[in-house]
C-alpha positions in Angstrom: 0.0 0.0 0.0 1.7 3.1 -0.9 0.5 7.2 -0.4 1.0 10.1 -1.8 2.2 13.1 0.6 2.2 16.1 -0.4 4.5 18.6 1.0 6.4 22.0 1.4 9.9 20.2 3.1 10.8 23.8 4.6 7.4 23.4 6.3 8.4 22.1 10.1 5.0 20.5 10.6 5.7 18.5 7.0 8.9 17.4 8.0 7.8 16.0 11.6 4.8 14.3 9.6 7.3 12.7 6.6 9.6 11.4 9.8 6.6 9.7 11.3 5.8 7.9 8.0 9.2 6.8 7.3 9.4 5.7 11.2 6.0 3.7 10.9 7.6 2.1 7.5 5.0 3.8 5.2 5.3 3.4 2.1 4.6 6.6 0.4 4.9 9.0 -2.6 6.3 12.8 -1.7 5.1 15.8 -4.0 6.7 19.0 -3.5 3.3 21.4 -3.3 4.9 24.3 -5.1 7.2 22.7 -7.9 3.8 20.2 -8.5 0.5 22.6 -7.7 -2.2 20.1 -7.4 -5.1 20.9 -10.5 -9.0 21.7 -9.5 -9.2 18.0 -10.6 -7.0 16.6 -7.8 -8.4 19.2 -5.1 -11.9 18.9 -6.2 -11.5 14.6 -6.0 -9.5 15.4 -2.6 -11.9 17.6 -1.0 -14.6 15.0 -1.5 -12.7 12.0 -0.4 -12.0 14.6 2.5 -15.2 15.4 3.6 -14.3 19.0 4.5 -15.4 22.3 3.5 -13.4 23.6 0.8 -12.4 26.4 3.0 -10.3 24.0 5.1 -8.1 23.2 2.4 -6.8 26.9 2.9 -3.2 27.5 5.0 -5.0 30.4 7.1 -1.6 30.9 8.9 0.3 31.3 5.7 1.7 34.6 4.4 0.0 34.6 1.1 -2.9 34.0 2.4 -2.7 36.9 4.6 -1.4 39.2 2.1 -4.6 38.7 -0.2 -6.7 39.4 2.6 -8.7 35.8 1.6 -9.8 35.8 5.3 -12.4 38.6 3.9 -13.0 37.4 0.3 -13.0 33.9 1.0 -16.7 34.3 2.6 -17.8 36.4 -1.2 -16.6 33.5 -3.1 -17.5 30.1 -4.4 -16.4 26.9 -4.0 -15.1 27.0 -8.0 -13.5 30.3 -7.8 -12.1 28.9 -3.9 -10.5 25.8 -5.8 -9.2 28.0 -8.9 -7.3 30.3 -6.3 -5.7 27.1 -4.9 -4.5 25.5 -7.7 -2.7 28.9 -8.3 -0.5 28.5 -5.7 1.1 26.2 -4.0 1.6 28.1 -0.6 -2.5 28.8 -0.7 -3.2 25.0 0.2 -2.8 24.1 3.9 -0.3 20.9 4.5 1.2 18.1 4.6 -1.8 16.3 2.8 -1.9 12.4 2.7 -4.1 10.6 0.2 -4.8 7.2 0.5 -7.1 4.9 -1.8 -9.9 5.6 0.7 -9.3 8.8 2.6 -7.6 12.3 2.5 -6.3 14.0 5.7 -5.3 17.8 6.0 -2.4 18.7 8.0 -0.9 16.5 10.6 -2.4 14.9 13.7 -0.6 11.3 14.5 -3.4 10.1 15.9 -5.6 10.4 13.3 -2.7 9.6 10.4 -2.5 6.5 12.2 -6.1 5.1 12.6 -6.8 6.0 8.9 -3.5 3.9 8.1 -4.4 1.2 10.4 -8.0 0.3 9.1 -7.0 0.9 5.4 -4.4 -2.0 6.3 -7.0 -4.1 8.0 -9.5 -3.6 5.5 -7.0 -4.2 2.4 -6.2 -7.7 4.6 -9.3 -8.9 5.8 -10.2 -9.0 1.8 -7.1 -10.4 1.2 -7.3 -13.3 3.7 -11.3 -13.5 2.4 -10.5 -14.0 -0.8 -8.2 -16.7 -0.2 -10.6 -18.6 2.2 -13.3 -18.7 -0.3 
């Protein structure tokens, strides 16, 4: 089973989530999140395998973000016009992001990173092993 992580690797928070990964043997794919912008397609498949609000996909802390003053605009906009600004810029989207076949998690909380791993692994073996019994 392998992931796709996307990442800024200055970002401290993306760095103590890639060391967790590699720690837990992971296996996963790492995307630089400004050299490789997602598209609207990926964010727009992403935010509904997330089951968040587009919004959240925003880095509210980040200094673009600030600088356009989206804290105001973002209210004014919609969700199409939300996803266009993101896939402008890398440093608009709020990270690290994991995808896995089943699930899409924003920013790092262990906790969470490791339950969605953990039942993706059970649920990937308990077919395995039924498949093999029948």
């Amino acid at each position: 089973m392998s992931y796709l992580f996307i990442e800024y690797p200055k970002c401290s928070t993306c760095q103590k989530a890639k060391k967790w990964l590699e720690n837990q043997n992971v296996n996963f794919e790492a995307r630089h999140i400004v050299e490789e912008t997602p598209t609207v397609k990926e964010l727009k498949e992403w935010i509904e395998k997330s089951d968040l609000e587009v919004k959240k996909f925003f880095n509210t802390s980040g200094l673009v973000y600030k600088n356009m003053n989206l804290k105001e605009k973002l209210p004014s906009m919609t969700d199409a016009e939300k996803l266009q600004l993101l896939a402008s810029n890398g440093m608009l989207i709020k990270r690290p992001i994991l995808i896995g076949e089943d699930f899409v998690l924003v920013g790092f909380r262990e906790e969470q990173w490791r339950e969605k791993i953990r039942r993706e692994f059970l649920v990937k073996n308990a077919c395995i092993l039924k498949f093999k019994v029948i």
